[in-house]
C-alpha positions in Angstrom: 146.5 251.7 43.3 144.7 249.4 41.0 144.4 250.4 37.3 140.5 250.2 36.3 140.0 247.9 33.5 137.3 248.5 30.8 135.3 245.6 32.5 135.5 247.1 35.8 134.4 250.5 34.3 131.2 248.8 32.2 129.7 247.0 35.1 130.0 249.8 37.1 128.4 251.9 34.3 125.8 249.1 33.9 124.9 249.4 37.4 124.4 252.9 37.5 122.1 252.9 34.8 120.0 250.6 36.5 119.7 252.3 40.1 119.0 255.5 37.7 116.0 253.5 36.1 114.9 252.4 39.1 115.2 255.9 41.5 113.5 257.2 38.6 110.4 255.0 38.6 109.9 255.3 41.8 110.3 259.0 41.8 107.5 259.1 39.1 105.1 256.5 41.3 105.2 258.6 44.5 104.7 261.7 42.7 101.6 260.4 40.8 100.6 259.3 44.4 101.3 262.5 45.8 99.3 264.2 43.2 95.8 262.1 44.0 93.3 264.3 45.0 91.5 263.9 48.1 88.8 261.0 47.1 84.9 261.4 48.7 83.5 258.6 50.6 80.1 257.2 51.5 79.2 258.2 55.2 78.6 254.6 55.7 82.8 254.0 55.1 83.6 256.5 57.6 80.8 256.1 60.9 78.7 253.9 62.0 75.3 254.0 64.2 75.1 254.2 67.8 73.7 250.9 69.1 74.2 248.8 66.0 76.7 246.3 66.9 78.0 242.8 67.2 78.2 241.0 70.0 80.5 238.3 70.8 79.6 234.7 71.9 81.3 232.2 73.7 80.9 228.6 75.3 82.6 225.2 76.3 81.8 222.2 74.9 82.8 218.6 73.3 83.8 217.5 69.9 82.9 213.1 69.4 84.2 211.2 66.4 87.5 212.1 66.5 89.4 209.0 65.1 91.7 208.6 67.8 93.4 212.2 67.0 91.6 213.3 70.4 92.2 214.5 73.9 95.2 212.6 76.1 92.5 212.2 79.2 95.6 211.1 81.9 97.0 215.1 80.7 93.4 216.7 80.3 91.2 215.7 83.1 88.3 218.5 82.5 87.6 216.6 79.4 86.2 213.3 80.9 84.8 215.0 84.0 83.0 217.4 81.0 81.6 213.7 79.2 80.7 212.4 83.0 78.7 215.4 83.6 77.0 215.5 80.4 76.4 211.9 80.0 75.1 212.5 83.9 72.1 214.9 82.7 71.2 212.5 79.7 70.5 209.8 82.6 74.1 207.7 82.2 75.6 207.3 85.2 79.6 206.2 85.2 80.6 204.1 88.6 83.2 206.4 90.2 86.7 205.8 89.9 86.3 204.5 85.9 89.6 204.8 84.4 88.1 206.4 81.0 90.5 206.7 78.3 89.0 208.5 75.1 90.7 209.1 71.9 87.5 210.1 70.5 86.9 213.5 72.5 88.2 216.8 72.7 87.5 219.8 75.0 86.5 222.6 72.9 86.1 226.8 72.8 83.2 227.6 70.6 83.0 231.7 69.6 80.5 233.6 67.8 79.6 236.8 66.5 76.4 237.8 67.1 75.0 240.2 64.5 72.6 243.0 65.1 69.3 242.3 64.3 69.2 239.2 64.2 66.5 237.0 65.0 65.5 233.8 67.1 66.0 230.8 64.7 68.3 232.5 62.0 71.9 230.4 61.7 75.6 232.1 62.4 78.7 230.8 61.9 81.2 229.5 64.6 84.2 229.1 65.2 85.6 226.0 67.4 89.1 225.7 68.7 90.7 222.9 71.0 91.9 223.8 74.4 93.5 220.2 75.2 96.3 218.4 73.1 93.9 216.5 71.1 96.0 216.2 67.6 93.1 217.2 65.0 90.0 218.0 65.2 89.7 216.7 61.8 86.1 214.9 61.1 84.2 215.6 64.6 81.4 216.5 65.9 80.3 219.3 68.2 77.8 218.5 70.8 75.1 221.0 72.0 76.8 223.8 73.1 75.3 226.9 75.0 76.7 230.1 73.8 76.6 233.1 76.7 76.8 236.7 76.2 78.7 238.8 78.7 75.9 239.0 81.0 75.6 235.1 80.8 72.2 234.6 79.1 72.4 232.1 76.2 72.0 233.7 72.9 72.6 230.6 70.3 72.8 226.8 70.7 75.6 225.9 68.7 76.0 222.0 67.1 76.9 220.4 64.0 79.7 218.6 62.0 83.1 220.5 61.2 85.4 219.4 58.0 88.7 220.7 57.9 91.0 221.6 55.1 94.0 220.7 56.4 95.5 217.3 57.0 98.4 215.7 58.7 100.5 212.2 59.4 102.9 211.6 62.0 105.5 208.2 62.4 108.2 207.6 64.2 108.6 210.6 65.8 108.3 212.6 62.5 105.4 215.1 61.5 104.4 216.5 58.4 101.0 219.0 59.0 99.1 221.1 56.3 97.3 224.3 57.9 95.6 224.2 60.7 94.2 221.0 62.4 93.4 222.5 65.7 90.2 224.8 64.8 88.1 225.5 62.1 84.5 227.0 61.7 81.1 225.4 61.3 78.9 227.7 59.0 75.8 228.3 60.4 76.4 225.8 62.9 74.1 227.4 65.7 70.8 228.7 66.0 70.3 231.5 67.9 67.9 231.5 70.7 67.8 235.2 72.1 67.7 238.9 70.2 69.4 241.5 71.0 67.4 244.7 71.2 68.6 247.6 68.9 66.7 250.5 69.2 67.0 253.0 66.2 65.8 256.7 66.6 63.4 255.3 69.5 64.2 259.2 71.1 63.5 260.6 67.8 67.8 261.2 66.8 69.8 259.0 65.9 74.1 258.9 66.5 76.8 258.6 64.3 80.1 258.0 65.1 83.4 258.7 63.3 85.3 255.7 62.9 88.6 258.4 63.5 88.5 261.0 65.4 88.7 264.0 63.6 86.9 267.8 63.8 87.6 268.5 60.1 86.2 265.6 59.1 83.4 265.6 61.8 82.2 269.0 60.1 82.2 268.2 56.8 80.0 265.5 57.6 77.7 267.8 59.4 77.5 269.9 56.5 76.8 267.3 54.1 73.7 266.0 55.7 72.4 269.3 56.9 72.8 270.2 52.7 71.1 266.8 51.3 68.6 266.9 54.1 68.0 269.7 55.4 69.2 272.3 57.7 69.3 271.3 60.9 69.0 267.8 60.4 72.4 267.0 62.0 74.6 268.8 64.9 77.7 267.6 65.9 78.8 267.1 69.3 82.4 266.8 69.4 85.2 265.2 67.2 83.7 262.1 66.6 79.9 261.9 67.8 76.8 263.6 65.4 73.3 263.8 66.5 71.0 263.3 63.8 67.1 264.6 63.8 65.2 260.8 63.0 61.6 260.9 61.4 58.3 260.7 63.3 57.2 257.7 61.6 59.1 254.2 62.3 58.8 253.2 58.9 60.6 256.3 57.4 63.6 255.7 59.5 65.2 252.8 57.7 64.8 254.7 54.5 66.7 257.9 56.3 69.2 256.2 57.0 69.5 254.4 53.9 70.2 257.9 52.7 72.2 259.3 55.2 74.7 256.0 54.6 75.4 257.3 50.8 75.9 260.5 51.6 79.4 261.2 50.2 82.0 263.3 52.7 85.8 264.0 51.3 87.6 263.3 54.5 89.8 265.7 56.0 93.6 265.6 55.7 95.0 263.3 58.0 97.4 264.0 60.7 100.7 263.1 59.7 101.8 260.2 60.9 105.2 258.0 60.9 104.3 254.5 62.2 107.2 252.2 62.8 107.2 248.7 63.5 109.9 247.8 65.7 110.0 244.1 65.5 110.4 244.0 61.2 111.5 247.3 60.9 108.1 248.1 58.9 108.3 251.9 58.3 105.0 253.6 56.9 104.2 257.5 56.7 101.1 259.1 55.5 100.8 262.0 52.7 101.0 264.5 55.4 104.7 263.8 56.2 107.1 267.1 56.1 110.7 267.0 57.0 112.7 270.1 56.7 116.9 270.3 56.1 119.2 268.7 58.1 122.5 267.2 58.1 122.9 263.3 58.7 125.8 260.7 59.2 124.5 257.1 59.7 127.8 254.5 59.5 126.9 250.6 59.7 128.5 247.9 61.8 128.9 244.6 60.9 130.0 241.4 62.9 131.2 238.4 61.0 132.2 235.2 63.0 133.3 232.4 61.5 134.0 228.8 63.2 135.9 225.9 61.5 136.7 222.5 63.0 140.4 221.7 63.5 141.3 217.9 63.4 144.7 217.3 66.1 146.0 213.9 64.9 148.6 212.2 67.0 151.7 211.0 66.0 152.3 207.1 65.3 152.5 205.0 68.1 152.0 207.7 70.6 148.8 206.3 71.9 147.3 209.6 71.9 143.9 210.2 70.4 142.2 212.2 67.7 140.8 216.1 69.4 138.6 217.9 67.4 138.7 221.2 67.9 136.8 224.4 67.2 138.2 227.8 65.7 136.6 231.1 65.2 137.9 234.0 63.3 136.0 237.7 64.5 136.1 240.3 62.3 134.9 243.4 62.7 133.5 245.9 59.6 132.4 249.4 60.2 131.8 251.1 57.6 132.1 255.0 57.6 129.5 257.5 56.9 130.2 261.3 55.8 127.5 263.9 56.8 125.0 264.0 54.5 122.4 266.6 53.3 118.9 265.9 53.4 116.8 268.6 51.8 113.1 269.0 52.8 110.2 268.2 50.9 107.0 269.8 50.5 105.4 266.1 49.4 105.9 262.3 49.9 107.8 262.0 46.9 110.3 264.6 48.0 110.6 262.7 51.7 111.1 259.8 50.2 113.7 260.9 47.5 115.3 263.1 50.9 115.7 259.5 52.6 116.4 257.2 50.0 119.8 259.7 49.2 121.5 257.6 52.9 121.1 254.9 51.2 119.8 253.7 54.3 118.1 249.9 55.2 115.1 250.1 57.1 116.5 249.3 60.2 118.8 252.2 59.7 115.9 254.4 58.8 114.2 253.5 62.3 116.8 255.1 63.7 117.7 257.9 61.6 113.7 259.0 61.7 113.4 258.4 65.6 116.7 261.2 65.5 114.9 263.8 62.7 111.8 263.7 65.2 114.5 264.9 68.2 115.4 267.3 66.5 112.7 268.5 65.0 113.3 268.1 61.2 110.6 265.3 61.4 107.7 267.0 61.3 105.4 264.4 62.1 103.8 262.4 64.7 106.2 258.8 65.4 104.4 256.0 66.4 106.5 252.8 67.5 104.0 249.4 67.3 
């Protein structure tokens, strides 16, 4: 058995030191996080109003002025049969069978969010994304473009210039690209033509819903209002609708709900919750995680292959020839795991000091958790995204 030197034993007691220091700082963090009190929030942070939405948009259309970075037409036919028609309806007709090759031209998706209450003529942003192979979109222009709701009435007319940030060069079969060159947006690049009716309180009540479902949190809610506005005000009609009483008067209601919005509500606790994500090993847990005692042994396995050429040279005047050849060396490392402790915690910082103690990588702690949860020393709900 090798003698330990005094260099061995002062790195080693170097090291020590510093995963002290660190399990210690983290020890304090999660504690101090533990510790934070349940913070109130304004209504307006945790519901919103029945009817008051967005709506999206969407519509086809051409981008022009593309220096030569534009649509292959021989791979993309919809984009000249899109010009044809369109240079059809502004009274151009193109003999059939013209071989048009455009460089200039792209095919495009235009998108749009349609805010509530908007009105006819106001601007809103766009977003326009090519759905050929035209190289950039870099410098073009977007014709007149209808934009349709889901029940196909055109909301917004959507035109204007785009400038991207990005740029990009390409020779000789080499490419060098910054961001993206395929989309962008257009701010207030269309005008919208159409409102969308949003009724508010037009049955004299008004509805909130929870962003979360919750009944804990649902009640509060309905408490708070009923005690800054009145009792009775509000009713709540299951874990994540309220009904709220609206004023008479039309002009009172924007100012009700003004107040309602800023009405503070400290949420209730949340369920707990494990939520693992199974592609990068992402492993997050709420507050409200519990785990109780239980014994664990997690080993590791590790595959290390190596390949090396090996150069055969023939012997002088044997008129053989040169064989290069490949070699791999497999080795195989398991390393072994005694059964472990983990005590259970009454907080996150005693989880996370429980887990930490297997010294465990994240994709070992997917594994080890998914095995607490079986169980039943996990005493939270697992979700795998």
């Amino acid at each position: 058995m090798m003698q330990a030197t005094p260099a061995m034993l002062a790195r080693q007691s170097r090291k020590i030191r510093k995963a002290v220091t660190s399990g210690l700082r983290l020890c304090l963090l999660l504690t101090a996080f533990a510790a934070l009190p349940s913070q109130a929030e304004r209504l307006k942070d945790l519901a919103s109003i029945q009817g008051v939405r967005d709506n999206p948009l969407i519509g086809y259309g051409l981008m022009v002025g593309l220096d030569g970075s534009g649509d292959q037409t021989m791979q993309t036919p919809f984009t000249t049969q899109s010009l044809n028609n369109m240079l059809g309806q502004l009274g151009i007709s193109v003999p059939p069978g013209t071989n048009m090759q455009l460089k200039n031209v792209a095919a495009v998706m235009v998108t749009a969010i349609l805010p509530p209450f908007v009105r006819p003529g106001q601007n809103i942003d766009i977003t326009v994304s090519s759905m050929g192979n035209a190289k950039s979109l870099r410098g073009g222009t977007l014709l007149m473009t209808p934009l349709k709701g889901a029940d196909g009435q055109v909301y917004a007319l959507a035109q204007g210039n785009m400038v991207l940030g990005g740029a990009g060069a390409s020779a000789s079969g080499s490419q060098v690209k910054i961001n993206q060159l395929s989309s962008g947006r257009i701010p207030a690049g269309a005008i919208v033509e159409r409102a969308v009716d949003s009724p508010l309180g037009g049955d004299g009540t008004f509805t909130l819903e929870l962003n979360t479902t919750d009944f804990g949190t649902v009640q509060k809610a309905v408490d708070a209002i009923n005690r800054n506005l009145g009792p009775g005000t509000a009713i709540a009609l299951d874990a994540r609708m309220i009904k709220v009483s609206a004023p008479a008067r039309p002009d009172e209601r924007v100012s009700f709900l003004a107040r309602i919005e800023n009405i503070e509500v400290a949420p209730a606790q949340a369920v707990a919750k494990v939520v693992i994500n199974a592609r990068t090993g992402s492993v997050v847990m709420n507050q409200a995680v519990r785990i109780l005692d239980c014994a664990v042994a997690h080993g590791s396995l590790t595959v290390v292959i190596n390949t090396e050429p090996v150069i055969s040279q023939p012997g002088p005047l044997s008129g053989g020839s040169t064989v290069v050849t490949q070699r791999s060396q497999i080795e195989l490392i398991q390393s072994g795991a005694a059964l472990q402790i983990v005590r259970g915690g009454a907080s996150l910082a005693d989880v996370i000091k429980g887990l930490n103690s297997l010294g465990a990588n994240p994709q070992d702690l997917v594994s080890i958790l998914q095995a607490m949860k079986a169980v039943g020393a996990l005493r939270a709900e697992l979700e795998i995204i």
